[in-house]
C-alpha positions in Angstrom: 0.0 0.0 0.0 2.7 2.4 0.9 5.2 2.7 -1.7 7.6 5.4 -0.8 7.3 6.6 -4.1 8.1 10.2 -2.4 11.8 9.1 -3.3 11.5 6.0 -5.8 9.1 7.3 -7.8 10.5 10.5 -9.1 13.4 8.5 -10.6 11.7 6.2 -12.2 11.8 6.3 -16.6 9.1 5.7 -18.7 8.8 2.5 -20.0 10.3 1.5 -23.0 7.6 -0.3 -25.7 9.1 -2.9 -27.8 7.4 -6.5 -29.0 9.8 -9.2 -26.8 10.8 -9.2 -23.3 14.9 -8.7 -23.0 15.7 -9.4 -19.3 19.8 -9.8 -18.6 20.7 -13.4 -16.7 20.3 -13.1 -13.0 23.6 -13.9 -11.0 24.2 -13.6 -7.2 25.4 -10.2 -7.5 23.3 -8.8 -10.7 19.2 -8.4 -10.5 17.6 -8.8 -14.0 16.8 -5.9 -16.1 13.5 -4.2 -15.6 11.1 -6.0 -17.7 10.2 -4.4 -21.1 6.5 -4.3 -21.7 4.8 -5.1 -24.7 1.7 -2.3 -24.5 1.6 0.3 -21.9 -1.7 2.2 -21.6 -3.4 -1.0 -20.6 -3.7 -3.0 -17.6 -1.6 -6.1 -18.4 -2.5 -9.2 -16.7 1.1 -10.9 -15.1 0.5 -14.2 -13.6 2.7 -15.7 -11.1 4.4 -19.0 -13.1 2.4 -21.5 -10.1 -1.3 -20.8 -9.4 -0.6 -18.7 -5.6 -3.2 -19.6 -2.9 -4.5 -17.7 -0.3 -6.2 -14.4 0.5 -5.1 -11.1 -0.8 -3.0 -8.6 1.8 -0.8 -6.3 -0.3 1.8 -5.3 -3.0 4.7 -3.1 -3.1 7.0 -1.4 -5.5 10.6 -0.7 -4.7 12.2 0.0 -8.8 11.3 -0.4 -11.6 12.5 -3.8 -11.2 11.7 -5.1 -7.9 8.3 -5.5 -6.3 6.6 -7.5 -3.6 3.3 -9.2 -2.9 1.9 -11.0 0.2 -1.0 -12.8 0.8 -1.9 -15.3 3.6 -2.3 -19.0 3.3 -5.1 -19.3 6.2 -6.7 -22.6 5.4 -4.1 -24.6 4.5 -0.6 -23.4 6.7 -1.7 -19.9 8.3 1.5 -18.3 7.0 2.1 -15.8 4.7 2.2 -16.3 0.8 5.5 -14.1 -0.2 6.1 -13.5 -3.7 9.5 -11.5 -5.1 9.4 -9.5 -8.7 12.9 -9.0 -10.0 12.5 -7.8 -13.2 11.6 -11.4 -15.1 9.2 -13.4 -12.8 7.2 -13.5 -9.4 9.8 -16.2 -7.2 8.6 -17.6 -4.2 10.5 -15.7 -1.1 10.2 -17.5 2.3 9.2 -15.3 5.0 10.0 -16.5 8.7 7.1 -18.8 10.4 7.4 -20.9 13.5 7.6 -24.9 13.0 4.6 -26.5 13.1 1.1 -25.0 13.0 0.6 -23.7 16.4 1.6 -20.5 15.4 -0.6 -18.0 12.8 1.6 -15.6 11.0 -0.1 -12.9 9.2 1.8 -10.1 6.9 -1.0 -6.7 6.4 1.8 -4.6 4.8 4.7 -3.8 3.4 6.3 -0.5 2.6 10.1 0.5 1.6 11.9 3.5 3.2 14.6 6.0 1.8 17.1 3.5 1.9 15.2 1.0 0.0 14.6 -1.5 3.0 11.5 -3.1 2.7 9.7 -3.7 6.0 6.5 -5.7 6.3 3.9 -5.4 9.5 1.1 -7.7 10.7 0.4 -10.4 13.7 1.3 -13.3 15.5 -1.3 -15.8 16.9 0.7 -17.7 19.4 -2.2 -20.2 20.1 -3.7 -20.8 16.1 -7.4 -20.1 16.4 -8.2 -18.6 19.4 -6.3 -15.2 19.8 -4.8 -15.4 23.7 -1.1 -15.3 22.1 -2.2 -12.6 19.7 0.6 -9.8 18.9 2.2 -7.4 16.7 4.6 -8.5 14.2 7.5 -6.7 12.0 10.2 -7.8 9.5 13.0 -6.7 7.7 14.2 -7.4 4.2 18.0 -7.6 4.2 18.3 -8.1 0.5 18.6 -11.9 0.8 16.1 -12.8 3.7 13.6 -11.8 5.7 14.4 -11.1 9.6 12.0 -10.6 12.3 12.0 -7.4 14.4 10.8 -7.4 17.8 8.1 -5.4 18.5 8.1 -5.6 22.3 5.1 -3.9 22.9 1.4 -5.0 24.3 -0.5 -8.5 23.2 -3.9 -8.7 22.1 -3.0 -5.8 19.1 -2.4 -6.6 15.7 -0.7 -4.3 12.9 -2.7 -3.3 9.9 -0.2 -1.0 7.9 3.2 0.9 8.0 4.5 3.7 6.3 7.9 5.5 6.1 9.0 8.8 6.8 10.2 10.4 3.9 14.3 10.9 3.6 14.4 8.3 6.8 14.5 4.8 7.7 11.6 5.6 10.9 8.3 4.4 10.1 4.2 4.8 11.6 2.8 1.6 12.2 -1.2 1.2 12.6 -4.0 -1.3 14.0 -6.2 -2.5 16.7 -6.0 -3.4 20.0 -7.8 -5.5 22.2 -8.1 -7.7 19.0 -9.3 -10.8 18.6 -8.4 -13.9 16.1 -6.9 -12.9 12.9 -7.8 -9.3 13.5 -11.4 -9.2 13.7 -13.1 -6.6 15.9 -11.0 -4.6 19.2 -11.7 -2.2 21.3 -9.3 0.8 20.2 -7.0 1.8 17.5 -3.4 1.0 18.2 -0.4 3.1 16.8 3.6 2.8 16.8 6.7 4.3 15.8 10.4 2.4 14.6 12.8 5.2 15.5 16.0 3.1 13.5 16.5 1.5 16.4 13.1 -0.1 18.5 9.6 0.5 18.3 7.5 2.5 21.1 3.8 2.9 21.0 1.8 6.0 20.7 -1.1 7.1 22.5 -4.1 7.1 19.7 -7.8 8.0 19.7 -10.6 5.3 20.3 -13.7 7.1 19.9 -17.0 5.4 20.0 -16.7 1.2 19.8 -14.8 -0.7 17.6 -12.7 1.8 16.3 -9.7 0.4 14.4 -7.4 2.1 11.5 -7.0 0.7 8.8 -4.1 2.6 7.0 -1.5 5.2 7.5 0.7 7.6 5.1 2.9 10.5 6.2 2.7 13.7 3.8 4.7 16.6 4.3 5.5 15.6 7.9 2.1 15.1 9.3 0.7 12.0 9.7 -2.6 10.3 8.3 -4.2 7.6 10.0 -7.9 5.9 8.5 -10.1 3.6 9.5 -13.4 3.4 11.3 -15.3 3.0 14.7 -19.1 2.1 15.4 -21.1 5.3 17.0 -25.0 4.7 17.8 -24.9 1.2 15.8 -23.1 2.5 12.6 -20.1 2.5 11.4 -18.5 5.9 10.9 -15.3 7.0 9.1 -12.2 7.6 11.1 -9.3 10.1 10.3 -6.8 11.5 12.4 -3.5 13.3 11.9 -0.6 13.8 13.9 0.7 17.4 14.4 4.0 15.9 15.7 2.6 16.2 19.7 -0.8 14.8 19.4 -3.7 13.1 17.6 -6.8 15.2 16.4 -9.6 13.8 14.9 -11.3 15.0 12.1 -15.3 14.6 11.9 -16.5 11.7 10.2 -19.4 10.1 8.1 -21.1 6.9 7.4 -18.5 4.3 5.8 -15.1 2.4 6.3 -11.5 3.6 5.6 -9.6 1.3 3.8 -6.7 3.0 2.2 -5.3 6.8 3.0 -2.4 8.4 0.6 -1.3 11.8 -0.6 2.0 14.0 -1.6 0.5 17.6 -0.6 -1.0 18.5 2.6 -4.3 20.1 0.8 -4.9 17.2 -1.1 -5.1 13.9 0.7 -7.0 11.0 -0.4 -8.8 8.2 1.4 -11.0 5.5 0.0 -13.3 2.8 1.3 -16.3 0.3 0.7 -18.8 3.3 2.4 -20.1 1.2 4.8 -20.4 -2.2 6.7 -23.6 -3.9 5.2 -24.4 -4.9 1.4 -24.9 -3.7 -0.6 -21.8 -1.6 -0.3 -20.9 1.5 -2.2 -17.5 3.1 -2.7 -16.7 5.8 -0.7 -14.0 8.4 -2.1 -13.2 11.5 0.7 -10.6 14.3 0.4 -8.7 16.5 3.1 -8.0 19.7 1.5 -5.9 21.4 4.3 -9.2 22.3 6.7 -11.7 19.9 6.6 -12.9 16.4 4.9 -15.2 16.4 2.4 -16.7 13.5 0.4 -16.0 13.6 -3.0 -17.9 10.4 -4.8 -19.4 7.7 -3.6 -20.6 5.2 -6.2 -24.4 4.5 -6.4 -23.9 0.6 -7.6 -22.9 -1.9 -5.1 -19.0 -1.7 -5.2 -16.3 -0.9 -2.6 -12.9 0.8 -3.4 -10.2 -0.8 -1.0 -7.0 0.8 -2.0 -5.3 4.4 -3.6 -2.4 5.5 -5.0 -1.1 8.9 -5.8 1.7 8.9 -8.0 1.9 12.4 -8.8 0.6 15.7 -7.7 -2.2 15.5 -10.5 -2.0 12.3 -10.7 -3.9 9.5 -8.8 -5.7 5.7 -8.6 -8.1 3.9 -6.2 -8.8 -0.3 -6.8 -11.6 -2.1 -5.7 -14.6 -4.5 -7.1 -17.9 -3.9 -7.8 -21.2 -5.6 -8.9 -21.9 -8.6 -6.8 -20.3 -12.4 -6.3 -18.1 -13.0 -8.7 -17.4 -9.6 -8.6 -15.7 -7.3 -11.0 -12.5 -5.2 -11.1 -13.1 -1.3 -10.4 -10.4 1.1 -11.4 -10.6 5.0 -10.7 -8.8 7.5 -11.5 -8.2 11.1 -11.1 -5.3 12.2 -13.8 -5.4 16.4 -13.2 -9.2 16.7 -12.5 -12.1 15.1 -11.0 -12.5 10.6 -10.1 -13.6 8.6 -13.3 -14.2 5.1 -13.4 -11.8 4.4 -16.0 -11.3 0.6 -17.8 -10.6 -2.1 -15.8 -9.4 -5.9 -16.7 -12.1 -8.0 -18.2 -12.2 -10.5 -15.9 -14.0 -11.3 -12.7 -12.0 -10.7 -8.4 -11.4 -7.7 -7.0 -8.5 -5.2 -6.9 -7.3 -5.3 -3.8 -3.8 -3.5 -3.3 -2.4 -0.8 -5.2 1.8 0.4 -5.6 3.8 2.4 -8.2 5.0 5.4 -10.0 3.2 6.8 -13.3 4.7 4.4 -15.4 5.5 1.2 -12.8 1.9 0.7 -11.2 1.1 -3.1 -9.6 -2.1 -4.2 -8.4 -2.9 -7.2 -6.8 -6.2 -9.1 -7.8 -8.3 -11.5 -5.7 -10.7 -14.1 -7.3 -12.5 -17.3 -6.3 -12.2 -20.7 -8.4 -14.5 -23.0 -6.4 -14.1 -23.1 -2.9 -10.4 -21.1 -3.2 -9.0 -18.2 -3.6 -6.4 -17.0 -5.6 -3.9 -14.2 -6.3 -2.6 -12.9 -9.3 -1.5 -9.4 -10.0 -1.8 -6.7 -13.4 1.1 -3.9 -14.8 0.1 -0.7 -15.8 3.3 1.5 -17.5 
């Protein structure tokens, strides 16, 4: 969700058309050349080489030739599903799980920092289906493996994102506390910071019952976190910002937060399936330096679960629409207002979104009898 495309993604070149794919031979100390795509213009559909099992969590880009995505395995091993683009092919990476199957490892997110480290944020369920052992989780890539980073900071929460500070290696994690298996419910939102060296937790607002969030992105210094909390029996939108000494709240309206992202600090994006109960309908607010405002939300049944800005006037938001199967939903706001713009013909939902203008990734979702599967599409 978080690409720190505030310093990738300015250095990133346009994509170079030609008819066949010329990728350099890998060797220990050389990564393939950045893959040369056919048609730009066009969502391209790019299929991991083995069928990938599991349910969608997220996708990053680090270059134009590296990019993650995760999913989780929940039926079969409850650990994550890593998969590694290096210019060619998506390569199974093995992320670090406990032996056996006591133990429920969950990735949310992943995000890269100035450096180019790619971190990646979620849970641990000590005791696999009931929650008692339930805890925060982080991990490092050190360009070979993964590592685990202790977190060292209260059970019973559970990460949902992380974003980096731009021109640093510090980072915002975000989630719920009080949580109980795989994630579901809490009782407050839960916040912390990696300083380069450990992570501390913040104090965060828990207004209402439920409350949780859902994303985070730091613009210009300040920080955005989104989700939601329940007030009266409904759910209502949640934003707050962080003016470097506390939280304050903005006020919210009916609907979920999925996905927050931005580059100025008077134009700020967040996105959501609008509310909690079908049939569902795509939610699209703005900050623009005062106050929120809601910009669109969609009258058909659809939800939009992820956004991306990859340039000041430039911008995207994934989700699905229709009903079972479902159907891709692609939006996009390229120097005026949100269009629907054309999707992949196919059926699954969009569910993570990462890039530059011409490097974007997005991670589909879709069911093949009683499974589901991941598979992701290019846009350059």
């Amino acid at each position: 969700m978080q690409l720190q495309r505030r310093s990738v993604g300015r250095a990133v070149a346009a994509c170079v058309i030609v008819a066949v794919a010329v990728v350099a031979a890998m060797t220990p100390a050389v990564r393939a050349a950045p893959a040369r795509w056919s048609q730009c213009g066009v969502w391209q559909h790019v299929a991991p080489p083995h069928t990938v099992y599991g349910f969608p969590r997220d996708i990053e880009v680090v270059s134009p030739s590296e990019a993650w995505f995760v999913g989780w395995d929940g039926f079969a091993s409850g650990h994550p599903v890593m998969r590694h683009w290096r210019g060619l092919r998506w390569e199974r990476e093995p992320f670090p799980t406990p032996a056996g199957h006591r133990d429920d490892v969950d990735v949310a997110d992943l995000t890269v920092t100035s450096s180019g480290a790619v971190w990646a944020v979620g849970h641990v369920d000590r005791i696999a289906g009931d929650g008692v052992g339930l805890r925060p989780m982080s991990a490092r890539w050190t360009g070979t493996r993964w590592v685990r980073v202790r977190v060292g900071i209260p059970r019973q929460a559970s990460f949902n994102a992380v974003a980096a500070v731009p021109g640093t290696d510090r980072l915002w994690a975000v989630g719920t506390y009080g949580v109980s298996t795989w994630g579901v419910g809490g009782n407050g939102t839960f916040v912390a910071r990696w300083n380069g060296d450990h992570w501390h937790r913040v104090p965060s607002p828990s207004p209402g019952t439920e409350s949780h969030f859902m994303d985070v992105v730091v613009v210009r210094h300040r920080v955005w976190a989104v989700g939601s909390f329940r007030r009266s029996g409904v759910r209502t939108t949640l934003a707050a910002r962080w003016n470097g000494h506390r939280w304050k709240v903005s006020p919210g309206t009916r609907g979920d937060l999925q996905a927050v992202d931005g580059m100025r600090r008077d134009a700020v994006w967040a996105v959501g399936p609008g509310k909690d109960v079908e049939p569902q309908r795509a939610l699209l607010r703005r900050w623009d330096g005062a106050s929120w405002t809601t910009i669109r939300r969609l009258r058909e049944p659809s939800a939009l679960l992820d956004t991306e800005v990859v340039s000041p006037t430039d911008a995207w938001a994934v989700g699905y629409r229709g009903g079972f199967p479902y159907r891709p939903l692609i939006m996009r706001r390229h120097g005026g207002s949100w269009r629907a713009t054309r999707a992949p013909d196919t059926t699954g939902r969009l569910w993570a979104l990462s890039g530059t203008p011409h490097n974007l990734w997005a991670l589909r979702w879709y069911v093949v009898g009683d499974s589901g599967r991941l598979d992701t599409y290019h846009w350059c």
